[in-house]
C-alpha positions in Angstrom: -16.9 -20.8 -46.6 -19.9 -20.8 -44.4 -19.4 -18.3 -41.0 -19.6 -19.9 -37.8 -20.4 -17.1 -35.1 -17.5 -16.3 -32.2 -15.0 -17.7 -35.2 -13.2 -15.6 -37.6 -9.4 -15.7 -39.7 -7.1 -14.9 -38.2 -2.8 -14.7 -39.3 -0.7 -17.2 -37.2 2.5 -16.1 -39.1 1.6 -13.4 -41.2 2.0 -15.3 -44.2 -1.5 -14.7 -46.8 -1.8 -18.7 -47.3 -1.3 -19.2 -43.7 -5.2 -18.8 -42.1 -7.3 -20.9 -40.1 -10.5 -20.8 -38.4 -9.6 -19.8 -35.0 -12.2 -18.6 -32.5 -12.1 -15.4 -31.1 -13.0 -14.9 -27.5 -15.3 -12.9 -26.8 -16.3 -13.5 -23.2 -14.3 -10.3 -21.9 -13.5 -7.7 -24.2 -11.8 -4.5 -23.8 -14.9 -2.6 -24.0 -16.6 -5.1 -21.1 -13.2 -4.6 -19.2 -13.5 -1.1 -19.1 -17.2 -1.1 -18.0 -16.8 -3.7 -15.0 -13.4 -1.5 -13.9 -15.7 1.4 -13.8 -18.4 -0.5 -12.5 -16.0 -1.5 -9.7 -14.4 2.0 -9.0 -18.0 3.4 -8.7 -18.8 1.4 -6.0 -15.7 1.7 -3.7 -16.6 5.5 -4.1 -19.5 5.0 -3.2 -18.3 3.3 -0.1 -16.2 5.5 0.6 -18.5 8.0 0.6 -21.1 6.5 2.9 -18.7 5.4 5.3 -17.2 9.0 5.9 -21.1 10.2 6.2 -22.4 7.6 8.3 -18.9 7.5 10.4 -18.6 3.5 9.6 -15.3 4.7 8.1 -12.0 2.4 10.0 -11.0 3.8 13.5 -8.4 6.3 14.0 -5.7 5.8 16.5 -7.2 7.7 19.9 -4.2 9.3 21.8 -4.0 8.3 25.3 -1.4 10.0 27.6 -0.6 8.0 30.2 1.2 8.9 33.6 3.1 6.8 36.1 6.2 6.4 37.9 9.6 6.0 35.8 10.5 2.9 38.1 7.1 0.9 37.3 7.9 -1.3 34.5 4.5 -3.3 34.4 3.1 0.4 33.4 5.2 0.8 30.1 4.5 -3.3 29.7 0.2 -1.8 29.7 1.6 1.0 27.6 2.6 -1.4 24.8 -0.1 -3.6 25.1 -2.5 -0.8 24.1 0.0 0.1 21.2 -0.8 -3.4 19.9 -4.1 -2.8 20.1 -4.1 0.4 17.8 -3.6 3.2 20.6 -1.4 5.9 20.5 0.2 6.2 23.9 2.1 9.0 25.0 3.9 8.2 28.4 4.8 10.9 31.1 7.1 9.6 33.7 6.2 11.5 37.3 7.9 11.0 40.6 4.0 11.6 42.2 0.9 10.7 40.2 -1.2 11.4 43.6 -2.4 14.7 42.0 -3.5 13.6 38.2 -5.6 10.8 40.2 -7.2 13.6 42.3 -7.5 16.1 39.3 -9.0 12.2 37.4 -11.4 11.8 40.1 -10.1 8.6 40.7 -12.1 6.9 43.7 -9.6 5.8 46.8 -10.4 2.1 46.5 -9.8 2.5 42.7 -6.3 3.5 42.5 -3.9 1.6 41.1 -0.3 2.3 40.0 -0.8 4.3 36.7 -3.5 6.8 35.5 -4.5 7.6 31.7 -6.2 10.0 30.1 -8.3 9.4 26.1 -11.1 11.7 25.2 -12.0 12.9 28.3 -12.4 9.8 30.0 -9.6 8.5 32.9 -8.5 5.3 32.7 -6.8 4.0 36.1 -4.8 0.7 36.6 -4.5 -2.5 33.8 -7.6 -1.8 32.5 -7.9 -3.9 28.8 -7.9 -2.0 25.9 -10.9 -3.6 24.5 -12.8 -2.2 27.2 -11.4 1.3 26.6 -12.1 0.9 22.9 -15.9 -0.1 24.4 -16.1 3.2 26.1 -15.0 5.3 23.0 -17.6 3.2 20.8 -20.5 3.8 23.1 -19.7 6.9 25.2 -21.5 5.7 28.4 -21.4 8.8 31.2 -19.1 7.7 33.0 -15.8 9.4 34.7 -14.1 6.4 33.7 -12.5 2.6 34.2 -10.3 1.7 36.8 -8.9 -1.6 37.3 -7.9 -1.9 41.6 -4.5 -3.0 42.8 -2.4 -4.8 40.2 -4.3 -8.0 39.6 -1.5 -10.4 37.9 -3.3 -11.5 35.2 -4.2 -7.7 33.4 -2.6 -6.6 30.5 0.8 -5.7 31.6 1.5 -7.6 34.4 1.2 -11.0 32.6 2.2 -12.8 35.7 2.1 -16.8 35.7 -0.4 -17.9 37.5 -4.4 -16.5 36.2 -5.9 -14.3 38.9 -9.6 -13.4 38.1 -10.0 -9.5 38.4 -12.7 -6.7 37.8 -12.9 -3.9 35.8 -14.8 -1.4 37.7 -16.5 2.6 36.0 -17.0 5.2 37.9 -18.8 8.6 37.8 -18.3 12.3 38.7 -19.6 11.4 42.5 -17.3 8.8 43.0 -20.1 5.7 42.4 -18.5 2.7 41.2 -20.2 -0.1 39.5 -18.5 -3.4 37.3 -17.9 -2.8 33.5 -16.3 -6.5 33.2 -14.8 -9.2 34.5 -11.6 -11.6 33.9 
C-alpha cells in the first residue's frame, strides 16, 4: 500500500481486519499545545511584570473620607456615586463641618455642604469623580476641587431640571481658578 503523508491506520473497533486509511490531524498536536500555552503564559508574565514596574498596572481603590452633616442626604447620594465609580468612601457624620473646611483650606466662596479628603488633596461640594480621579492621575499642585453651592445637576443632587455648573481648584493661598465645566 503506497503511504500518503498526514494519513496512517488506524483501529475503528479494535478488530485486526477492521483498518482504514484515516487521516491523522496534525494541525495541533499535544506537543504544539504545550508550546503555544507556554508561549501564552510567558507573555501575560511578562505583562504583568512591566505593568507593576512601569505603574500601568489597574488602579487601586483610593480611600476618600468624607465629612458632612448626618441630616444632608444629597451628601451620602455623592458618596455613592463615587463608590460607583471605584472609590472607597468612608463617611463621618458631624454636627459642624466649619472646622475640617478651615483645617481643608477651603476658600469662603468655595464652600459647599460636604468636605472630603483622598491623598492629600480636599475635595469640597459635588465635585465629579472623574475629575477627582484627574487629579490623582496627574497630581497638579493644587489644594484641591471644590464645587460652590449645590448646583442641581452634580453628582448627588440629580435634580430634574440640568443646571450648568463649574468645578473650580484651588491652592494653598486661597487662588481659585476653573478645572471644568458642566
Amino acid at each position: 500500500m503506497k503511504k500518503i503523508p498526514g494519513f496512517s491506520k488506524r483501529k475503528l473497533s479494535g478488530k485486526t481486519n477492521d483498518r482504514i486509511d484515516q487521516p491523522v490531524n496534525r494541525r495541533f498536536g499535544r506537543r504544539s499545545v504545550m508550546i503555544g500555552l507556554g508561549s501564552v503564559a510567558a507573555v501575560a508574565a511578562g505583562a504583568m511584570v512591566f505593568t507593576g514596574f512601569f505603574g500601568f498596572g489597574p488602579a487601586k481603590a483610593e480611600e476618600i473620607i468624607v465629612y458632612k452633616s448626618p441630616s444632608c442626604e444629597c451628601c451620602g447620594d455623592w458618596a455613592m456615586h463615587l463608590r460607583q465609580n471605584g472609590f472607597d468612601v468612608s463617611v463621618k457624620n458631624m454636627e459642624d463641618i466649619d472646622p475640617v473646611k478651615r483645617q481643608a483650606g477651603v476658600p469662603y466662596e468655595m464652600e459647599s455642604c460636604h468636605t472630603a479628603f483622598v491623598s492629600g488633596y480636599a475635595v469640597e461640594g459635588h465635585v465629579p469623580a472623574e475629575n477627582i480621579s484627574r487629579i490623582l492621575a496627574e497630581r497638579p499642585k493644587i489644594k484641591g476641587l471644590a464645587v460652590p453651592g449645590m448646583p442641581a445637576s452634580a453628582p448627588g443632587m440629580d435634580g430634574p431640571d440640568p443646571e450648568p455648573y463649574t468645578v473650580y481648584s484651588f491652592d494653598a493661598d486661597g487662588k481659585t481658578k476653573v478645572y471644568a465645566t458642566y
